[in-house]
Every structure is written in C-alpha cells, then in structure tokens.
C-alpha positions as CSV (number, residue, x, y, z in Angstrom):
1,X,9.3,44.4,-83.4
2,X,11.6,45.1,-80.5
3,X,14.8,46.5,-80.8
4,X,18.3,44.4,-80.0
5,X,18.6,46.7,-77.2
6,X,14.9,46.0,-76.1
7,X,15.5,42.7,-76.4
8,X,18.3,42.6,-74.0
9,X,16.6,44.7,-71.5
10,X,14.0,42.2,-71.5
11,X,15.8,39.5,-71.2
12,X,16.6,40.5,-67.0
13,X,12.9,40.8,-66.7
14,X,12.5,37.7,-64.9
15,X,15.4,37.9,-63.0
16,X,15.8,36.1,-59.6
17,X,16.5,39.0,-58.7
18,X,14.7,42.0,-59.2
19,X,17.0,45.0,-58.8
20,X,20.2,42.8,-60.2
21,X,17.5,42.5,-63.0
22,X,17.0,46.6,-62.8
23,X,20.2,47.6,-63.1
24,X,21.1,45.0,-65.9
25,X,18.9,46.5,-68.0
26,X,20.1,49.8,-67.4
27,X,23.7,48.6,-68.3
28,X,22.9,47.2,-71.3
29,X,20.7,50.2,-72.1
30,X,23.5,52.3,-71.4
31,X,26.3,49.9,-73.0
32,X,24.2,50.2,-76.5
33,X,23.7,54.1,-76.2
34,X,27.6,54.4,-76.1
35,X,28.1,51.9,-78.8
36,X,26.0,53.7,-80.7
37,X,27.5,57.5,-79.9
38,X,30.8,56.5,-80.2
39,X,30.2,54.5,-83.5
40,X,32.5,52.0,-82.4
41,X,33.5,49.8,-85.3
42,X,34.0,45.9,-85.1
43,X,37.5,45.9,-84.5
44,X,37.4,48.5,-81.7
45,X,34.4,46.5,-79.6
46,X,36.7,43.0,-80.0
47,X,39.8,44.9,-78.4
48,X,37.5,46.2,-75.9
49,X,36.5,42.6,-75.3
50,X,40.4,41.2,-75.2
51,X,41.0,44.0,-72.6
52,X,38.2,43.0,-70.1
53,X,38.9,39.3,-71.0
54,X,42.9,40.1,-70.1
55,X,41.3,41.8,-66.9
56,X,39.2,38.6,-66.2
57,X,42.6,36.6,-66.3
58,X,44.6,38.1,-63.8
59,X,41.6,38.8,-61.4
60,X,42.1,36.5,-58.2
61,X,40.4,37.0,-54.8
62,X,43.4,39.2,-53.8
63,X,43.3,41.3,-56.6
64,X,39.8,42.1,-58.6
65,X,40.7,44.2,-61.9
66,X,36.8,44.4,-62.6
67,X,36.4,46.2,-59.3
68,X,39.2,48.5,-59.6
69,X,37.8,49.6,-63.8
C-alpha cells in the first residue's frame, strides 16, 4: 500500500510535462518531510494555508507575492 506522500508523488507521473512533473514530486516530497519534522498540528497547517491564500489575494501582474516568498 502506498503511502499519502507516495501517492501524491505519483500523481505528477503523467504530467504533460515531465520536469514540471519532476519537480512536483519533489515538492510534495519535501512539503510532507517538513510537515512531518516539524509536527505541525491542524491549526498551524490552516494558518499556513490563510497566509499563502492572503498572498494569492493581493498578487497582481505588478506585484507577485508567491515569487517574492
């Protein structure tokens, strides 16, 4: 049985894509290894979540918070 992070990495197998599948994987790999060492609890991933979605918002052509994290 495959693991949830298994599973994910997967899941960019087929991308269109190969290396955009490539380094996918590697970010979720990497995304679930720090979950894990840094035994974030529930309420600590959603304010994670509200603070890239808050970055998402004010993100316009001129100004592109993602990049700039």
């Amino acid at each position: 049985m495959l693991t949830v992070t298994e599973a994910a990495m997967r899941s960019f197998a087929n991308a269109s894509d190969p290396r955009m599948g490539e380094v996918m994987a590697l970010l979720v790999k990497h995304l679930h290894a720090f979950v894990g060492e840094s035994k974030l609890t529930k309420e600590e991933w959603m304010r994670g979540l509200t603070f890239l979605t808050a970055a998402a918002d004010i993100t316009t052509e001129e100004r592109n918070e993602f990049s700039l994290l």
